[in-house]
C-alpha positions, 0 to 999 in steps of 0.5 A: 150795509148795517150789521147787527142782531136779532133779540131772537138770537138771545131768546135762550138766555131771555127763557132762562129769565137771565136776559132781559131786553135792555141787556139784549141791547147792552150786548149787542152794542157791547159786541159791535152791532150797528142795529137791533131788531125786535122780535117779541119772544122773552117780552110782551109789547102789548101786554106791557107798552111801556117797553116800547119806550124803555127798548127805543130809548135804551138801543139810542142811548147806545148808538143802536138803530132798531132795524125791523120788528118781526111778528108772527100771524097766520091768514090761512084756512080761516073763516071770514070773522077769524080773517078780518080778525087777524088781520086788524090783528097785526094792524094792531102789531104795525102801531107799536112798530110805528112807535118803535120807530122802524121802516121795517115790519116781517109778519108771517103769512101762512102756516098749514100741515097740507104743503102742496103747491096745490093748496098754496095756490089755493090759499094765494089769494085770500093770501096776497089780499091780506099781506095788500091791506096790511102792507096799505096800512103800514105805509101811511105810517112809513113801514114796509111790510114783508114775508119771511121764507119762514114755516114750511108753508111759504118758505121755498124760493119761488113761492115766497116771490109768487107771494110778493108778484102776487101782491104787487105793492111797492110797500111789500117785501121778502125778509130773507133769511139765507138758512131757512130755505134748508127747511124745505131742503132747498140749497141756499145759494140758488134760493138767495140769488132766486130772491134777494132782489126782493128783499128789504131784510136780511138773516144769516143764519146756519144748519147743520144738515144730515140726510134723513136716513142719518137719524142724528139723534137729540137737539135736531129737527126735520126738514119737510122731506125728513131730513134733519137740521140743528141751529148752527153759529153762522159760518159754523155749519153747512151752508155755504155761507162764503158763496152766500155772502158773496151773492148778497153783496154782489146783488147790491143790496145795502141794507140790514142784515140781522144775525139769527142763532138757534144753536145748542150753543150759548147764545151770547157766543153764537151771537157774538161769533155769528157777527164777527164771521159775517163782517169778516166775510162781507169784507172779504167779498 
């Protein structure tokens, strides 16, 4: 097992122009992570590529192998121009994690306000076609595509393996990230067991949970039953993160684990913390 961090865990200092991504990586090595992974939030790879030189050489002059690049995109609901767009789209996204360097690219899939399963099964496969084509072209570049349990539409447990079976390619995967099941209020420890033998990736991240009838007030979210989340440092909130620890390790999956916060917290602290709880709790198991 690597364990590292997500530029995304520093979004909020990149927003607040006191970060930028060379300093993402400085911090990240500073804190004891093995690994990086890139999400394009604070920075721009298309509109200025010669970062992507700038972030490979920089995470190797500090000992940080680049883990995962992580995108968004959508294929859902779409006509056939818009389709075929987007999906020479992320192609587009799969280059510049060829030039990074990565085995290992996340896109999202599907985004939708109508969450039934009747519409995801209706969508699943235009769906499955899409992630097919992408998950064929990144292979000849070495990469291993997947979809994140991310966006309410595909973030339940079994959808996101109904996705995966559906696509039945050896370069498609699942990006699983422990926390985000509590987005469609399903408990963590069932939704990892139920996924993680399809997992090339791996999130920690932690919520704060409350009830819907328990309007907590600013800084929170709701859940797609109503009920409410905030970001929490991992080890920190609700989740029980022990019992999740203990399945991922236990699973036999050796891979990377990234560190995602999105707490009210500064950042660098929930990083840092995050990190710290997770090897500690790795090594506990």
């Amino acid at each position: 097992m690597k364990l590292g961090v997500s530029s995304y865990s520093l979004y909020q200092a990149m927003n607040k122009g006191e970060m930028t991504i060379t300093d993402v990586i400085d911090y990240v090595a500073e804190i004891g992570g093995e690994h990086i992974e890139i999400v394009p939030l604070g920075f721009n790879l298309k509109e200025t590529p010669e970062l992507i030189d700038t972030i490979k050489s920089h995470a190797a002059s500090k000992g940080l192998e680049i883990s995962n690049y992580a995108i968004g995109a959508n294929f859902a609901e779409l006509d056939d121009a818009a389709y075929e767009a987007e999906i020479e789209r992320v192609k587009g996204e799969v280059d510049i994690a060829a030039a990074l360097g990565v085995k290992l690219m996340r896109h999202d899939v599907a985004s939708s306000k109508d969450l039934s399963i009747t519409h995801f099964l209706e969508e699943l496969p235009r769906l499955a076609n899409a992630c097919r084509i992408i998950a064929d072209y990144a292979a000849e570049r070495g990469i291993t595509t997947s979809v994140e349990n991310h966006g309410y539409f595909i973030q339940q447990s079994d959808r996101v393996k109904t996705l995966v079976q559906t696509v039945n390619h050896p370069n498609f995967k699942t990006t699983l990230d422990i926390g985000n099941f509590l987005c469609a209020d399903e408990v963590s420890t069932v939704a990892v067991a139920n996924n993680i033998g399809l997992a090339s990736m791996v999130h920690f991240k932690d919520f704060y949970y409350r009830p819907a009838k328990r309007v907590p007030g600013s800084g929170w979210f709701n859940t797609s039953s109503g009920n409410w989340l905030r970001g929490a440092i991992v080890g920190q909130g609700d989740i029980d993160m022990p019992e999740v620890v203990r399945i991922v390790k236990e699973s036999g999956y050796d891979g990377y684990i990234s560190i995602e916060f999105e707490g009210l917290e500064d950042c660098r602290t929930g990083a840092k913390f995050g990190l710290e709880y997770v090897r500690k709790a790795w090594n506990e198991v």
